[in-house]
GUGU-754149 format. One record per residue (C-alpha): residue in one letter; x, y, z. Coordinates in steps of 0.2 Angstrom, whole numbers, padded with zeros to 4 digits, always signed. Each point is the difference from the previous one (the first is absolute). Layout:
BEGIN
AXYZ ...
END
This chain:
BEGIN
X-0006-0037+0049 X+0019+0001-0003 X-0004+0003-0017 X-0007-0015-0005 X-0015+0008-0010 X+0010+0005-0010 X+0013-0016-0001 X-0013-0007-0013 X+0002+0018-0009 X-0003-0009-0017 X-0017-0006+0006 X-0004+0014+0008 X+0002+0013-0015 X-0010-0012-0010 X-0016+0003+0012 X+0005+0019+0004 X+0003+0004-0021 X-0017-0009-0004 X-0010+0010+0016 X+0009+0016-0008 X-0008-0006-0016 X-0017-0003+0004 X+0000+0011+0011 X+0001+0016-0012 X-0013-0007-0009 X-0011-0002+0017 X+0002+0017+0000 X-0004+0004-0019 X-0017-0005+0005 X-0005+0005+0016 X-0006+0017+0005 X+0014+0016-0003 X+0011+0001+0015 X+0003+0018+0008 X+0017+0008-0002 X+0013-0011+0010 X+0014+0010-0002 X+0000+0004+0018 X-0005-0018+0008 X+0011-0010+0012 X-0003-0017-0005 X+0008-0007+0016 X-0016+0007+0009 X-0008-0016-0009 X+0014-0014+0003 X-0003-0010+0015 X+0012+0002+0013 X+0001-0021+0004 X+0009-0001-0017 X+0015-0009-0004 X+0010+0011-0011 X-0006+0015-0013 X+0008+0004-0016 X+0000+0017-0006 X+0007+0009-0019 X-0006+0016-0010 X+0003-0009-0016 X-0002-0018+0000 X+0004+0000-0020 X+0015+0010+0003 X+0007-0013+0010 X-0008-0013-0016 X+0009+0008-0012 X+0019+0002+0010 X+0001-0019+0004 X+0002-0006-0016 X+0014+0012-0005 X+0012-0009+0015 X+0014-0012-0002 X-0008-0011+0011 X-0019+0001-0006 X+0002-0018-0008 X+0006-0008+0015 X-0016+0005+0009 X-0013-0001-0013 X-0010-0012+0010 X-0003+0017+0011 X-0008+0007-0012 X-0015-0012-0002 X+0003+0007-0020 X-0018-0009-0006 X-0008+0012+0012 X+0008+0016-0005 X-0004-0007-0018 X-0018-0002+0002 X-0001+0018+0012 X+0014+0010+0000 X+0003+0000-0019 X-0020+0001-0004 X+0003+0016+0011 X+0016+0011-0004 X+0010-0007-0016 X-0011+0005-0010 X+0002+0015+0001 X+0011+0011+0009 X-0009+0015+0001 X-0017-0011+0008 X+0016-0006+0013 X+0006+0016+0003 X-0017+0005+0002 X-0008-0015+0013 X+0016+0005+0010 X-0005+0018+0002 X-0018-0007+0006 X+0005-0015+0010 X+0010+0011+0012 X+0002-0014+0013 X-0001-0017+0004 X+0001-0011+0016 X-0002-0019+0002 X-0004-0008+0016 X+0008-0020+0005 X-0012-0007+0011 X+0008-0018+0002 X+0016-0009-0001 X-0007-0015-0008 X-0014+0006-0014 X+0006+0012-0012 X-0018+0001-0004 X-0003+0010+0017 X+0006+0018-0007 X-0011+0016-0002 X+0005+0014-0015 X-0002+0018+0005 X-0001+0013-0016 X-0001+0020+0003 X-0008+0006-0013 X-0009+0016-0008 X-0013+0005-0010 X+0008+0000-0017 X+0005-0019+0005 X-0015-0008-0006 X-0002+0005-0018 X+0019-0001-0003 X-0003-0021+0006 X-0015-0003-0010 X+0011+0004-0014 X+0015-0010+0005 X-0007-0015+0010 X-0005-0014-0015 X-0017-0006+0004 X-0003-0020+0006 X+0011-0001+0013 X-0014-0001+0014 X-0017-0004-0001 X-0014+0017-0003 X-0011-0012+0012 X+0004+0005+0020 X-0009-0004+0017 X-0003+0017+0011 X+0002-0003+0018 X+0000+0014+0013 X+0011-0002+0015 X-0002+0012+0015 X-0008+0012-0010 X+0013-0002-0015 X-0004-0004-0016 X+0013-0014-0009 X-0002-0010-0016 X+0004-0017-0004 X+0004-0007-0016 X+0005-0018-0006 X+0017-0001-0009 X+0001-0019-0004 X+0009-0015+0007 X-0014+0003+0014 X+0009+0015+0007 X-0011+0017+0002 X+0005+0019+0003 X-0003+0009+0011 X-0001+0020-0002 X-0002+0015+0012 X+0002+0018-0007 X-0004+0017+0007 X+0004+0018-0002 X+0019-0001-0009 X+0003-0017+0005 X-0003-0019-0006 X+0004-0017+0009 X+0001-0017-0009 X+0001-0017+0007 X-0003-0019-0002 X-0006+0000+0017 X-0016+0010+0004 X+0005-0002+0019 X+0015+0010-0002 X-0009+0011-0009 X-0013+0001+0015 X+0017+0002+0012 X+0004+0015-0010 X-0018+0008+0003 X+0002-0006+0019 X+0017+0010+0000 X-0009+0014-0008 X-0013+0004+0011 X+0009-0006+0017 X+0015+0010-0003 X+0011-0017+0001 X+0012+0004-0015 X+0020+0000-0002 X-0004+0020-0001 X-0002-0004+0019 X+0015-0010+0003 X+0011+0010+0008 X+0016-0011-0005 X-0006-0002-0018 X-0003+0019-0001 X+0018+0004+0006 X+0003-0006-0019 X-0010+0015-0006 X+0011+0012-0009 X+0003+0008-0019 X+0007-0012-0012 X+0005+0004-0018 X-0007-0005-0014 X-0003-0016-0008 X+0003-0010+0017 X-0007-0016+0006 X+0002-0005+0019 X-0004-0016+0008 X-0005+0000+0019 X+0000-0015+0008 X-0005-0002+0017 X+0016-0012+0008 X+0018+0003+0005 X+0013+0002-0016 X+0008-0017+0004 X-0006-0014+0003 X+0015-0004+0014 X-0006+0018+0009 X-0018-0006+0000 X-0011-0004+0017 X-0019-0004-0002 X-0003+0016+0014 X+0009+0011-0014 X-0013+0013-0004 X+0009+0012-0012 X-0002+0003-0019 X+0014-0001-0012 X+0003+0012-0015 X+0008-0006-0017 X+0001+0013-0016 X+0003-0009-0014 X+0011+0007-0013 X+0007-0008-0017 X+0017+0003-0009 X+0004-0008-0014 X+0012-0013+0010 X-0007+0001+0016 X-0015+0003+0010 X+0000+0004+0015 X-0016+0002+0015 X+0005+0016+0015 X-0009+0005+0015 X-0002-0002+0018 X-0007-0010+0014 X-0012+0008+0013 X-0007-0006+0017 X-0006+0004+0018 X+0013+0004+0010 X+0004-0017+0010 X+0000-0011-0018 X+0013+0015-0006 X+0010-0004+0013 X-0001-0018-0001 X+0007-0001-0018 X+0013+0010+0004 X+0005-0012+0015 X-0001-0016-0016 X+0010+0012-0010 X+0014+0002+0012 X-0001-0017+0004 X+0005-0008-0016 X+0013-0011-0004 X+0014+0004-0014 X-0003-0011-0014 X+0017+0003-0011 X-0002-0016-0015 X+0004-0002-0019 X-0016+0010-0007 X-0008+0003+0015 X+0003+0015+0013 X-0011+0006+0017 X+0008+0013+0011 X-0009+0008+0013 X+0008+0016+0010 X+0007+0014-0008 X+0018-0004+0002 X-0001-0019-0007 X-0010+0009-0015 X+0016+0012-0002 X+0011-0014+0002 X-0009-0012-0015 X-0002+0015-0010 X+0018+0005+0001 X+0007-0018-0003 X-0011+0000-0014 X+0004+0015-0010 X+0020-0007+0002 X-0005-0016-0008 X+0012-0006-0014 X-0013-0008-0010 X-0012+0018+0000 X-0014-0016-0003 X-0018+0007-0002 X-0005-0007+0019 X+0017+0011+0006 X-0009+0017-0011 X-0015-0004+0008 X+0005-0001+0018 X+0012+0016-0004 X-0016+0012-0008 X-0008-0003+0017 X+0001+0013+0015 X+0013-0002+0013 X-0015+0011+0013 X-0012-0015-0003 X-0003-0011+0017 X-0001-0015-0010 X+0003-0007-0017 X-0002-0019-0011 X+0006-0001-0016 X-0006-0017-0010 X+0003-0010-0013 X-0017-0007-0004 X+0007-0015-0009 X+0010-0004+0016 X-0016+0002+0010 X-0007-0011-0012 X+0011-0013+0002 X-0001+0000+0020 X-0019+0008+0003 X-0001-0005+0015 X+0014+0006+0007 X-0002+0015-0007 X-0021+0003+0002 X+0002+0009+0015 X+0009+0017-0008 X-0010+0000-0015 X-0017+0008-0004 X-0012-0014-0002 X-0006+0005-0017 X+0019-0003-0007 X+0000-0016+0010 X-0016-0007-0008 X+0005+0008-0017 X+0020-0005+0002 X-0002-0008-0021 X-0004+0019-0005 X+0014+0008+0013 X+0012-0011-0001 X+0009+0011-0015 X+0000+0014+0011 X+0012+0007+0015 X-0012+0004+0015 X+0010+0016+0008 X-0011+0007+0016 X+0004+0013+0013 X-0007+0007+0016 X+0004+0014+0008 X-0009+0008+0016 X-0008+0013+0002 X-0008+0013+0015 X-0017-0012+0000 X+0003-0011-0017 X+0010-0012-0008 X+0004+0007-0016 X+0004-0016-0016 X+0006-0002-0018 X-0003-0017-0008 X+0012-0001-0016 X-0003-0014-0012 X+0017+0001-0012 X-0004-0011-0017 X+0018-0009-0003 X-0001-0006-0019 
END
């Protein structure tokens, strides 16, 4: 996918905040879900997926953005008239009821299903018992429609419901879990995946991702290479990208995870990169042209921003690019080959920014840092 679901982010939090919406008020009126403390919701996302992101606290992450330097330069990210209508209707009103939906919405994950529809996502909510009292109380009535079709799909009960502009719902809940799309045939891909076993829980690569996180994380997985210069259309790996936000820069880590032979052929395009050494713009591949730039860099007489940012990164790393996103601007096509295609299509929002990215190997991974540093 090389990230290009989430290249439209804007568009796409629009669709996935207003599923979130009415999809907690699907589940105010549908039969009480078991306990779902314990359930693994990647046993119901379908393992032909294009990329799945994944938080313990979607509001956490709500309320942090606006508190960074950079918040007003990417705005547009934040589809504000939908967190309005949803987000606000749900957790500024109070902060007790948002410390409370935290507790009982213990997890979320959203499935991309096409590079070209934003409209083509399935929401995943983890819940409990005490859930659906506690969103009948928050979740303001007349968002969706108390008349639904009931359908039955391999033995599965799911519920559809008009939600205007001649779009419908569609909803599948069971013991501890609900699934909320536009599209009832991803819904139906996520009973398939289900019953036949065919989820990411049995990827193998995707589950090599499976560890502890801390809280208040949200991870996107995407299933492409990191770059779109180290990409090949056999690549069958899944990348990893943590998001975290400080309050002048954000910043996404991970790895990259593959069969053995697609391992091995990104470390044979990593080795085989050229040096790229111009005003604002810097790829060095190997780890003794990394030491060298990094050691130029630090000596710099001008100690400019772009010098700080090549410096703060590792002289171990097997590759590194540090961009001026402006620069890039100026000369996309030049550049579009280095840089993740959901900056390139979004360079108006990035261009402000100081893309810093490193790689570094490791026994059956390629471990990365993207750094976006904000300049004004």
């Amino acid at each position: 996918m090389k990230l290009h679901t989430i290249a439209r982010f804007g568009g796409a939090l629009s669709v996935i905040l207003f599923l979130i919406g009415v999809g907690m008020y699907c589940f105010a009126r549908l039969t009480e879900a078991g306990d779902g403390r314990n359930m693994n919701l990647l046993t119901l996302v379908p393992d032909d997926c294009m990329g799945v992101l994944e938080t313990d606290n979607l509001e956490y992450f709500s309320n942090e953005f606006p508190h960074t330097s950079y918040a007003l330069q990417l705005d547009t990210l934040r589809a504000s008239g939908i967190i309005h209508t949803i987000l606000a209707d749900m957790t500024s009103s109070s902060a007790v009821g948002s410390h409370r939906l935290g507790n009982q919405m213990s997890h979320l994950v959203i499935s991309f299903h096409s590079a070209k529809d934003i409209h083509d996502v399935v929401v995943y909510f983890r819940m409990t018992k005490d859930a659906k009292k506690m969103l009948t109380e928050m979740v303001p009535g007349g968002k969706l429609s108390s008349y639904y079709k009931k359908e039955t799909y391999r033995g599965e009960s799911i519920r559809i419901y008009p939600c205007g502009n001649t779009r419908f719902l569609t909803v599948y809940s069971g013991n501890g879990f609900l699934a909320v799309s536009y599209q009832k045939r991803l819904i139906e891909r996520v009973i398939d995946a289900r019953k036949d076993g065919s989820s990411l829980r049995n990827d193998e690569n995707f589950c090599a991702f499976n560890h502890s996180k801390t809280a208040n994380f949200m991870t996107f997985y995407s299933k492409s290479t990191i770059l779109p210069v180290l990409a090949k259309k056999d690549d069958r790996c899944w990348s990893e990208f943590n998001i975290h936000i400080n309050s002048d820069v954000f910043y996404l880590s991970g790895a990259l995870v593959g069969q053995d032979e697609c391992m091995r052929a990104l470390d044979e395009r990593l080795e085989d990169m050229d040096l790229i050494a111009d005003d604002r713009f810097l790829v060095a591949s190997g780890v003794n042209k990394v030491d060298s730039c990094i050691s130029e860099a630090i000596i710099a007489p001008h100690n400019a921003l772009f010098d700080e940012c090549v410096a703060n990164l590792s002289r171990d790393a097997s590759f590194i690019m540090v961009a001026d996103l402006d620069k890039v601007e100026a000369d996309s096509e030049r550049f579009k080959a280095y840089i993740p295609t959901f900056v390139m299509d979004n360079l108006d929002l990035f261009r402000s920014f100081i893309l810093s990215v490193q790689i570094t190997k490791l026994e059956n991974r390629l471990s990365h840092i993207f750094v976006f540093t904000y300049k004004d």
